[in-house]
C-alpha positions, 0 to 999 in steps of 0.5 A, spaced: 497 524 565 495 516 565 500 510 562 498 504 559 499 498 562 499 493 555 497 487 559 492 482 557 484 483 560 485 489 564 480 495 566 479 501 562 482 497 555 475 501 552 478 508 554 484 507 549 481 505 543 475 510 545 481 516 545 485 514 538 483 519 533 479 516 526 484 518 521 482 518 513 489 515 512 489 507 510 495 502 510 497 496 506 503 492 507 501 487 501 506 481 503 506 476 495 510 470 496 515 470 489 514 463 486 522 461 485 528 465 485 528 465 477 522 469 479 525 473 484 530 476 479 525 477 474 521 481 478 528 485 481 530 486 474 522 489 473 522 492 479 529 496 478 528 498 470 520 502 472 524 504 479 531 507 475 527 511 471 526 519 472 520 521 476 516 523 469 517 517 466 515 512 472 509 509 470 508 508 478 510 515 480 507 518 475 500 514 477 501 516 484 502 523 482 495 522 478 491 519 484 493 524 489 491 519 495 498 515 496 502 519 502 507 512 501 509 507 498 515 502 496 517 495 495 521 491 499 524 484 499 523 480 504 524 473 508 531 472 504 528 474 497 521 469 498 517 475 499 515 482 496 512 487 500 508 493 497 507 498 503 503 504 502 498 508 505 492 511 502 486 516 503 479 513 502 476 507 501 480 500 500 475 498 494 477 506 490 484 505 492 485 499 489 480 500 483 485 507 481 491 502 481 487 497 477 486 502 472 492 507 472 498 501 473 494 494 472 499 492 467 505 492 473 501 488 476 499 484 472 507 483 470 509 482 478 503 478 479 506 472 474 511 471 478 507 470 485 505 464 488 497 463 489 496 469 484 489 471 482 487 471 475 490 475 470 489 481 467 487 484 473 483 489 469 479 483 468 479 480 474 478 485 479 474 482 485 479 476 483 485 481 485 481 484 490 480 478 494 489 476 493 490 483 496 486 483 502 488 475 503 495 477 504 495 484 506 499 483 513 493 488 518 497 492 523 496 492 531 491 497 531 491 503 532 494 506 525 497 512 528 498 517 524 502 524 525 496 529 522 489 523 522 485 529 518 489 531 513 488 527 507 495 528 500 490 533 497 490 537 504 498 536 505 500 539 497 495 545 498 497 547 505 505 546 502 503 550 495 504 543 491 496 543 490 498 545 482 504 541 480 502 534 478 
């Protein structure tokens, strides 16, 4: 059994990164700068009607019971209410995950994103490279490697292995 050593510039760095499993799972921590606090109550108040519904009438929980490829996801205020943080983590290609929720939930976009500083164009269902561009911009990448309990599995595998694979 050998121990990692996490100082700086050592030997046998490569054999790390050579060991880490290549996982079809992505994250996102997409991290947005609320414009005011006026803003800050507004997307509270948003966040907490679309949040309080029923699973089936979720706008948001019925899109991600549709795509079939976000394992999670949550929003969380952060830095004393200045910040929203959209963390999620995904199956597939960033431009395909970002393209379904254009098209599924581009309106709660569009809603949020009007009270963010430095915001793309908008709608985003007009300014697609436009919202791609912000999102990579300020998605906060993690220290690699990504780890993850089942690397191979995507959210498809997991309901079929649970004999979820028919509800939604």
């Amino acid at each position: 059994m050998s121990t990692l050593n996490f100082g700086a510039g050592l030997a046998g760095e490569g054999d790390i990164k050579a060991s880490v499993r290549k996982s079809v799972q992505s994250p996102l921590t997409l991290l947005m700068t609320i414009r005011s606090p006026e803003d800050f109550d507004a997307v509270t108040a948003r966040i907490q009607a679309i949040q309080s519904l029923p699973p089936e009438q979720n706008p948001i929980w019925i899109a991600l019971d549709k795509l079939r490829t976000v394992h999670f996801a949550r929003f969380v205020f952060l830095e004393n209410n200045t910040k929203l943080g959209i963390i999620t983590t995904y199956d597939g290609s960033f431009d395909d995950y970002l393209n379904e929720f254009i098209d599924e939930i581009g309106d709660v976009f569009n809603t949020l994103l009007q009270h963010m500083k430095d915001a793309p164009p908008l709608p985003v269902q007009r300014n697609r490279n436009a919202f791609r561009d912000y999102v990579k911009a300020n998605d906060l990448a993690g220290i690699e490697p990504f780890y993850s309990a089942y690397p191979q599995a995507t959210v498809l595998d997991i309901q079929a292995a649970l004999g979820e694979l028919g509800e939604a």
